[in-house]
C-alpha positions as a Markdown table, in Angstrom:
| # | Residue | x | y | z |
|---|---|---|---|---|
| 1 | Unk | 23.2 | -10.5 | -9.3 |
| 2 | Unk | 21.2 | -10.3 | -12.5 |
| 3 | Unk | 22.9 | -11.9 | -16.0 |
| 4 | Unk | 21.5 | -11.7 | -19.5 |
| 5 | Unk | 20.1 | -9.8 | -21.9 |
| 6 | Unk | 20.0 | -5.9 | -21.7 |
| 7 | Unk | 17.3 | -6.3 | -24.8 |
| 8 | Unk | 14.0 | -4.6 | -24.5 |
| 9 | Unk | 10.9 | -7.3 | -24.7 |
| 10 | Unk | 9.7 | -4.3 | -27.4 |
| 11 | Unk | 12.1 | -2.0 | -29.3 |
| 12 | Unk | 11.5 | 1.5 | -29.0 |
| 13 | Unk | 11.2 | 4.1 | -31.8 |
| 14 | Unk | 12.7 | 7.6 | -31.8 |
| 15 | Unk | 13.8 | 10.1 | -33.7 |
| 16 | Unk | 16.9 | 11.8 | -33.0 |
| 17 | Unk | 16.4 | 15.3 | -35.1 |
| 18 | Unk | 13.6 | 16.3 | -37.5 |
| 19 | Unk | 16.0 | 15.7 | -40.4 |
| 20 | Unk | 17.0 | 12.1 | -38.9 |
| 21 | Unk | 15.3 | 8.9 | -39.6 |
| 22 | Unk | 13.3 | 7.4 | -37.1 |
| 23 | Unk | 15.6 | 4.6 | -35.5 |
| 24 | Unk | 14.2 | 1.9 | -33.8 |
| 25 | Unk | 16.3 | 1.2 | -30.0 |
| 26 | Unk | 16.4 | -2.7 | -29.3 |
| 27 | Unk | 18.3 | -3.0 | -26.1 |
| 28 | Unk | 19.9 | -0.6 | -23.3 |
| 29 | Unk | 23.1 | -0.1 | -25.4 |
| 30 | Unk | 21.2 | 1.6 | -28.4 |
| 31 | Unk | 19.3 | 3.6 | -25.2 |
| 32 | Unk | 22.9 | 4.5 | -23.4 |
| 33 | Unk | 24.1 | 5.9 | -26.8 |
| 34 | Unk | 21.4 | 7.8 | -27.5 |
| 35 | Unk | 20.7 | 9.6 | -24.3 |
| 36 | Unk | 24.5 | 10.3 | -24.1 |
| 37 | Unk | 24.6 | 11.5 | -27.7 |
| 38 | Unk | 21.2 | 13.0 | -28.4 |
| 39 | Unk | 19.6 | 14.6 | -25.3 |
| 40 | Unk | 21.6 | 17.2 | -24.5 |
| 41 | Unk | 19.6 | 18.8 | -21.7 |
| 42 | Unk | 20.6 | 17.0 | -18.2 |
| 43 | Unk | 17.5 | 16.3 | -16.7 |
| 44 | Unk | 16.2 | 14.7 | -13.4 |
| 45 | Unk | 14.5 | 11.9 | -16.3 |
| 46 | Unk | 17.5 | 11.9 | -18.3 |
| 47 | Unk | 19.9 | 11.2 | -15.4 |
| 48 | Unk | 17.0 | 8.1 | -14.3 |
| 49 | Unk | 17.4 | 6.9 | -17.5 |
| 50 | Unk | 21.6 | 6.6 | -17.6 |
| 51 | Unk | 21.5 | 5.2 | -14.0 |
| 52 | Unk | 18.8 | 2.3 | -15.3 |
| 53 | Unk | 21.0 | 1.6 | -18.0 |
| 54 | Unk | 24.0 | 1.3 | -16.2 |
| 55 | Unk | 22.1 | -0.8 | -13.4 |
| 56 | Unk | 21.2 | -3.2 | -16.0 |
| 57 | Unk | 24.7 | -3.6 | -18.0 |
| 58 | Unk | 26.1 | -4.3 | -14.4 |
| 59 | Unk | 23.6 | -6.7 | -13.9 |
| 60 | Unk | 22.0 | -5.1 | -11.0 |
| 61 | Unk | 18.4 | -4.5 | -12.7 |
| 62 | Unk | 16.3 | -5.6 | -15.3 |
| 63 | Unk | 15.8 | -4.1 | -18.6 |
| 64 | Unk | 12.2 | -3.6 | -18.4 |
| 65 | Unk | 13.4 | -0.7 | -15.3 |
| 66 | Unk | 15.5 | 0.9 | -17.7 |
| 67 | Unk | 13.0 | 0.5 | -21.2 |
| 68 | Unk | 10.4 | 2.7 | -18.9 |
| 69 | Unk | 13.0 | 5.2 | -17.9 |
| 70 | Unk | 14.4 | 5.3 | -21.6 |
| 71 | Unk | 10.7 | 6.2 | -22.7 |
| 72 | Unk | 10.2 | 8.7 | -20.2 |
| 73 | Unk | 13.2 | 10.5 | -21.0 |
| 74 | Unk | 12.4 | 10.0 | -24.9 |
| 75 | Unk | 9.0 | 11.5 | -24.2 |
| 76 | Unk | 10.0 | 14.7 | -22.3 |
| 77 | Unk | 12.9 | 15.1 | -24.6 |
| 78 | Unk | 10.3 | 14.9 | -27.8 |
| 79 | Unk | 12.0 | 12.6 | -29.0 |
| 80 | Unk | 9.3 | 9.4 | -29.0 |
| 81 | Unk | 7.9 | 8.3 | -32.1 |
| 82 | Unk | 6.4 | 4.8 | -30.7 |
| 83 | Unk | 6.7 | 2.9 | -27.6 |
């Protein structure tokens, strides 16, 4: 069983909608939030993503796991500004 942090070692930057700032995603919660409530389209790298998070707020895998799932779904999604 894995405790801690569910903080990225590097935030992540996206942007939502072209009329939203950019907003800069420190730790799995932010990532949890915004896939649920900004990528509406359920795919295969979406549904990686949620299970990452999830693994790692149960303690059950690290966040690095879920940052690169976060960013792939952020990247198919458009949504990535930096990584």
């Amino acid at each position: 069983m894995m405790t801690g942090s569910s903080r990225f070692e590097r935030p992540v930057v996206v942007q939502v909608s072209r009329h939203s700032s950019e907003r800069v995603v420190f730790d799995v919660n932010d990532a949890s939030n915004i896939l649920l409530r900004h990528l509406h389209h359920q795919t295969e790298k979406r549904k990686i993503a949620m299970d990452a998070c999830l693994r790692v707020l149960r303690g059950e895998a690290h966040p690095t796991a879920a940052r690169r799932a976060f960013v792939a779904a952020a990247l198919e999604a458009k949504i990535l500004r930096s990584d």
